[in-house]
SEKOLLUM-385227 format. One record per residue: residue in three letters; x, y, z of N, C-alpha, C in turn. Coordinates in steps of 0.1 Angstrom, whole numbers, plus 5000, padded with zeros to 4 digits. Example, Ala and Ser with C-alpha at 12.3 -4.5 7.8 and 13.67 -1.06 7.14 Angstrom:
BEGIN
ALA513249435078512349555078513249675078/SER512849785071513749895071512950005079/
***
This chain:
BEGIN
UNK596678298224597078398233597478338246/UNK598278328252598978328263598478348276/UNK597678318282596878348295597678348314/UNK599078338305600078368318600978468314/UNK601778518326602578628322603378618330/UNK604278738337605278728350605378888350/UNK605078928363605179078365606779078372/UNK607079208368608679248373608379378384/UNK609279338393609279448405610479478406/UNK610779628411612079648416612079708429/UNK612479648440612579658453613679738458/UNK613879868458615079918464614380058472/UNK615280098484614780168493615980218507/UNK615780318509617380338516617380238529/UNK615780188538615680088542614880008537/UNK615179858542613979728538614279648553/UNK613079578553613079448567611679378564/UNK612279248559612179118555611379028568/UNK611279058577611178958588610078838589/UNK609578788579608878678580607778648596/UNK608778538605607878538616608278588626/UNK608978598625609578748640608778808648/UNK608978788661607578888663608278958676/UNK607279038682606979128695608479228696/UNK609079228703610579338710611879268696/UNK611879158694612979158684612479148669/UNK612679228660612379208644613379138639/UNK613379038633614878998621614679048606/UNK615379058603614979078586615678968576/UNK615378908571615878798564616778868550/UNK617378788542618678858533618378898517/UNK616578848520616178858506614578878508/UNK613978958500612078998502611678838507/UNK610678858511609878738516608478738502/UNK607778618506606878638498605678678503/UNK605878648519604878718523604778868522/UNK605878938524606279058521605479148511/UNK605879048498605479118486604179058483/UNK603578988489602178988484601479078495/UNK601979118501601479258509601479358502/UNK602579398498602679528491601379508480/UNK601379418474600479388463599379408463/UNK599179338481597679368482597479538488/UNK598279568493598379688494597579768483/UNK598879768474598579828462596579798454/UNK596279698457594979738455593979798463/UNK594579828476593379858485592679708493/UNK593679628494592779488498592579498516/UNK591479518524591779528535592679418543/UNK592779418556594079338566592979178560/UNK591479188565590879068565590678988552/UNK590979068542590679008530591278908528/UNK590578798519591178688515592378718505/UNK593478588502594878608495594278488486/UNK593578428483593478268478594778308465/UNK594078408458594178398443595878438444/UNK596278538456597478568454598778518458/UNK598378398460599078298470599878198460/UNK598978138449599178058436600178158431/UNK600878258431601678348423603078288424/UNK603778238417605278188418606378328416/UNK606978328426608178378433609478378426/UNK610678458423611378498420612378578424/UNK613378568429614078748432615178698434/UNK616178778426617478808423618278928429/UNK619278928433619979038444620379118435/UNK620879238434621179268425622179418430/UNK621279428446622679498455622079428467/UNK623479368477622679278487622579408497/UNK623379508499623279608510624079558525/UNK622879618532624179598547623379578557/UNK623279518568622579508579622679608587/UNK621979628595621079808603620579728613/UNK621679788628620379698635619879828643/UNK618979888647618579958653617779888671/UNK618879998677618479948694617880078698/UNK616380058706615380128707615080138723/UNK615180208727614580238739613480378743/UNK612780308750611580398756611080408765/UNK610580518773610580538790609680688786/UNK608980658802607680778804608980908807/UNK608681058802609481118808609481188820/UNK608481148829607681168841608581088854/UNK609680938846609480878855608080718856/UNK606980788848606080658859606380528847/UNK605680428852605680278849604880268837/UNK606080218827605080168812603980148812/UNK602580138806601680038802602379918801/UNK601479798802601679668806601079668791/UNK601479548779600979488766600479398770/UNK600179358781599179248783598279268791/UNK596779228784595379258785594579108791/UNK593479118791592979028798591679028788/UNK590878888784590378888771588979008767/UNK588979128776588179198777588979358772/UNK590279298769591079388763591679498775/UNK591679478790592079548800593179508805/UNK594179598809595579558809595479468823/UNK596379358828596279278836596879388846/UNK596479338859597279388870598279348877/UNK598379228875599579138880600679148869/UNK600379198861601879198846603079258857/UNK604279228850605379248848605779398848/UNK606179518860606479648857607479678856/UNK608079758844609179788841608679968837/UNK610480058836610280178830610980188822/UNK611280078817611980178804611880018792/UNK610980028778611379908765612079898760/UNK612379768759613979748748613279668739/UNK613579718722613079688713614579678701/UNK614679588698615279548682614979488670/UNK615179618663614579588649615879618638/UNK616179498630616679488620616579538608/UNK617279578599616679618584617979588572/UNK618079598566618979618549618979758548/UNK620479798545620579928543620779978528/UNK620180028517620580038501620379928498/UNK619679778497619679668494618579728482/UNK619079618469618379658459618079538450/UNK616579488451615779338445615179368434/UNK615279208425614179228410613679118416/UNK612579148418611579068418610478978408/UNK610178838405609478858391608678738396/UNK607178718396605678678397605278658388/UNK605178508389604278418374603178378381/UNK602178398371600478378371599878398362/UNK598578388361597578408353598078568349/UNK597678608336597678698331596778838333/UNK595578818339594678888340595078948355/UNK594978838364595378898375596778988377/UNK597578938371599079048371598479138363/UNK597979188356597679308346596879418357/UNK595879348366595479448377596479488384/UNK597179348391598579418405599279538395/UNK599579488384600679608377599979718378/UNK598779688373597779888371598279948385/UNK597679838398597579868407598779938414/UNK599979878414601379938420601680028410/UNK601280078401601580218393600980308400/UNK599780268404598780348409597580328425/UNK598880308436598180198449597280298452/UNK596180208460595880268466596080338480/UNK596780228485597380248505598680228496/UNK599780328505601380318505602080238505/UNK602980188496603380078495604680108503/UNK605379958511606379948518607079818517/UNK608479838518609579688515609379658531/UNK608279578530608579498547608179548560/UNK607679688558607479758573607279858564/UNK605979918573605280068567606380168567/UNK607280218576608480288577609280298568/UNK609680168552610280118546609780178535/UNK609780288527608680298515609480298506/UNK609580248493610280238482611180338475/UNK612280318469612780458461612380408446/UNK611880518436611280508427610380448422/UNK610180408407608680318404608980208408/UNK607880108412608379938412607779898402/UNK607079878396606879828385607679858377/UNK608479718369609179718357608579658349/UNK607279608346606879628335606379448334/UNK605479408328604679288324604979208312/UNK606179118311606378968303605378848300/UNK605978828285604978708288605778608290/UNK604678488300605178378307606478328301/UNK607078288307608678228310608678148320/UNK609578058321610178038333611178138340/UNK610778128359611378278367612778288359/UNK613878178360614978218362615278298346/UNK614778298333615078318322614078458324/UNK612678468330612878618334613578678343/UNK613978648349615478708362616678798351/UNK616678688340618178698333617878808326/UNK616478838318616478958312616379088310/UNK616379078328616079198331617479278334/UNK617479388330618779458329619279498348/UNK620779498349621279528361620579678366/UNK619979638384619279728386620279828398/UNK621279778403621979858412621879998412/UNK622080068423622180208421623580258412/UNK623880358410624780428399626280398411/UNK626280438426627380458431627780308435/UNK626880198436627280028434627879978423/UNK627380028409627779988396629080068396/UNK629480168402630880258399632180138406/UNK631580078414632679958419633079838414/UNK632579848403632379668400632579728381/UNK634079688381634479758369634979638357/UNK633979508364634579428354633479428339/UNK633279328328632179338320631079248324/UNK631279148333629679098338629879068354/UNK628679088355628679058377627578918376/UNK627878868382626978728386626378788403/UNK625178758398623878778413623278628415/UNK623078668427622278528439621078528437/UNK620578448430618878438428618378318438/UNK616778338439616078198444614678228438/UNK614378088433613178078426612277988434/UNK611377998435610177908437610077808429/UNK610477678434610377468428610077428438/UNK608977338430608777258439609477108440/UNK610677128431611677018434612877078441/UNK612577188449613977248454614277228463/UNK615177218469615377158481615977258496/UNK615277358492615277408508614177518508/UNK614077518522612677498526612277668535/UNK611377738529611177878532609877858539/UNK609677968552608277968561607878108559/UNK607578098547606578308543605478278535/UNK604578208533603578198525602378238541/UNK601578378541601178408552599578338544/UNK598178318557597078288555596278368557/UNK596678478560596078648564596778738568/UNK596278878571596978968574595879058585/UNK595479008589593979048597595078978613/UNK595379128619595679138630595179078639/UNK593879068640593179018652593378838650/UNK593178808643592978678640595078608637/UNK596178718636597378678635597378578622/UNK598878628618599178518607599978388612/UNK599678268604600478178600600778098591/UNK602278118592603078118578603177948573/UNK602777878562603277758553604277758546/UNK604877638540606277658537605677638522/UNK607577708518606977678500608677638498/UNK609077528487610277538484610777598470/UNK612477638475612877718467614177658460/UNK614977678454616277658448616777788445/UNK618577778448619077918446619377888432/UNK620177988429621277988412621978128414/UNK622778128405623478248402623178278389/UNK623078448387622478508375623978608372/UNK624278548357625278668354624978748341/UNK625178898344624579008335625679108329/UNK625779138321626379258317626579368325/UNK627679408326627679578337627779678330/UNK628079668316628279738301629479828302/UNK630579768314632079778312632979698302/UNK633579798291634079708284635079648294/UNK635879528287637179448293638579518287/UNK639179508302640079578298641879518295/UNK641479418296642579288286642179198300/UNK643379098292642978928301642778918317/UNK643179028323643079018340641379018340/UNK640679148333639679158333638679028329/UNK638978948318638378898307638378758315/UNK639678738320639578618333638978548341/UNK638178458339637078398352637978438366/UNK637178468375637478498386637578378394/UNK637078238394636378168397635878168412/UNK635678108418634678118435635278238439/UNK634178328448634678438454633678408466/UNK634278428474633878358490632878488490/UNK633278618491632478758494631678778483/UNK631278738474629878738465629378798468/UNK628478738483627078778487627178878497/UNK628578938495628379058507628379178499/UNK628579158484629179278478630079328477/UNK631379268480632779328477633179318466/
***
């Protein structure tokens, strides 16, 4: 029996934001889930509190293939007393009381990024036992699951369902095209090639999302894990419609924007 396996996720949501280390007034969102990301949701989905330990879910190898890259959202935020008076100051003094000497302003400027319709397969190799809980678990979370930010909450089930062990990129390939119906209405050839990145540790570029907590007080920091990209090509289950169709396209500069 097989004591590994690879869970499948599907990440799609009318927003997502990725933002790894980003922090305070500017958010970024990166162009693909993070891993810190989704081992949040994960732990989410079991009810794990902020302080709890990740040991076990950390060893989980990473996967995710694009499958609609979406659009960038930048949302510019502002905020002001409607009285007129002077913000709270975010800075405290280690007794947790706001300083007196801070900085007074009336009105915050805040920017936060997101993916607009972006739509991810995600797929986690590990021990078998432990993906058999995450899976129960994201069928059935306990706290709300979100792509990247509580605000962010998923459209439809995410769990697609529990493989046995593979290597990621050969589970990536089997998983059927996940795009929404009005993405796949554009792309009228018989196969689409998607942008994947797997977790190697012979790969040669270098990602900072492997978080060491999620316990606020104490702040995360992120370790690097390395990745390798590839291209995954799938059936769109358009037949061909003679040789223009049936024709390698070869390099297409706009791939990864979705045109």
């Amino acid at each position: 029996m097989n004591d590994r396996a690879v869970l499948l996720l599907r990440l799609a949501a009318p927003l997502q934001s990725w933002g790894g280390p980003s922090r305070y007034n500017r958010r970024d969102t990166r162009a693909q889930p993070t891993k810190s990301g989704i081992l949040g949701l994960l732990a989410a989905a079991q009810g794990r509190p902020r302080e709890a330990g990740l040991t076990d879910l950390l060893g989980l190898r990473l996967g995710v293939r694009v499958d609609q890259p979406g659009t960038l959202l930048r949302d510019y935020h502002t905020a002001s007393d409607h009285r007129g008076l002077l913000l709270p100051s975010a800075e405290v003094d280690a007794k947790g009381v706001q300083k007196r000497n801070s900085a007074k302003k009336y009105t915050g400027v805040t920017q936060r990024s997101y993916l607009q319709d972006a739509v991810f397969t995600a797929a986690l190799q590990g021990p078998a036992a432990l993906l058999e809980d995450l899976e129960a678990a994201v069928r059935n979370p306990v706290f709300p699951l979100s792509l990247g930010r509580r605000s962010c909450p998923p459209t439809g089930p995410v769990s697609l369902g529990l493989v046995p062990s593979t290597d990621l990129p050969s589970a990536l390939q089997e998983v059927p095209w996940q795009a929404s119906a009005h993405h796949r209405a554009h792309i009228r050839t018989p196969t689409v090639t998607l942008e994947a990145t797997v977790e190697d540790p012979t790969g040669d570029i270098s990602i900072s999302d492997i978080p060491d907590t999620y316990d606020l007080k104490a702040g995360t920091v992120f370790s690097n894990r390395t990745v390798r990209h590839l291209w995954i090509t799938l059936p769109t289950g358009h037949k061909s419609n003679g040789t223009a169709d049936a024709a390698d396209p070869g390099h297409d500069p706009f791939a990864l924007l979705g045109w």
